[in-house]
C-alpha positions as a printed Julia matrix, in Angstrom:
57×3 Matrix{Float64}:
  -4.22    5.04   -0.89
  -1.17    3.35   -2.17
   1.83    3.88    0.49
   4.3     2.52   -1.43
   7.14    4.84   -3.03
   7.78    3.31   -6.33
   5.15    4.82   -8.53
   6.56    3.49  -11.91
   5.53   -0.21  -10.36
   2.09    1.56   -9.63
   1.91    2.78  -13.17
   2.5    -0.53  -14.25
  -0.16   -2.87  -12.59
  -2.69   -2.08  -15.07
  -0.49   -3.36  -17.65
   0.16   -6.53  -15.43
  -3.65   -7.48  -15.74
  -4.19   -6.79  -19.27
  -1.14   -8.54  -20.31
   0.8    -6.09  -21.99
   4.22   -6.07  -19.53
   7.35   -7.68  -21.55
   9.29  -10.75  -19.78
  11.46   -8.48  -17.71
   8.85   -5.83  -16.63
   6.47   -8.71  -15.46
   9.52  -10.1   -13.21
   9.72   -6.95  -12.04
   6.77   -6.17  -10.92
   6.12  -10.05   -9.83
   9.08   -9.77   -7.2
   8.17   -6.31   -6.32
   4.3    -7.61   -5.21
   6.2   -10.24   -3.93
   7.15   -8.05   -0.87
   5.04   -5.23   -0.94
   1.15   -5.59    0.91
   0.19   -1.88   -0.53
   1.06   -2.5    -4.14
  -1.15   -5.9    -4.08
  -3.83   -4.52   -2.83
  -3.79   -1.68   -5.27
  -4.11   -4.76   -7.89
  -7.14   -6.25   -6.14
  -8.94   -3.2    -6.69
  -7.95   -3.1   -10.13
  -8.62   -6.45  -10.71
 -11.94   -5.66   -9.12
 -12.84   -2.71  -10.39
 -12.17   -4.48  -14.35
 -14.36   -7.18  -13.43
 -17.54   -5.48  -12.46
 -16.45   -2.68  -15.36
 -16.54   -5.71  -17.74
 -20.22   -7.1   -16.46
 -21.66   -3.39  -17.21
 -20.73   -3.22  -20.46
């Protein structure tokens, strides 16, 4: 479970991975990961969960 606060970053790392986040959302959320351990984790598991989603399909 996420701790962090700022759920429109949360809402966004989906985007992060598939590429769809303009220049200035991508900084955004880049500098936000930057400093925040629950949010980057939250993207490992997305990360991870796309990956073995990708090899069942």
């Amino acid at each position: 479970m996420n701790k962090c606060i700022d759920t429109e970053i949360q809402e966004m790392l989906p985007d992060l991975l598939h590429g769809s986040l303009d220049g200035h959302e991508r900084q955004r959320v880049a500098a936000h990961l930057a400093t925040c351990e629950s949010c980057r984790e939250d993207l490992d598991v997305i990360r991870t969960v796309n990956v073995r989603f990708r090899r069942t399909a």
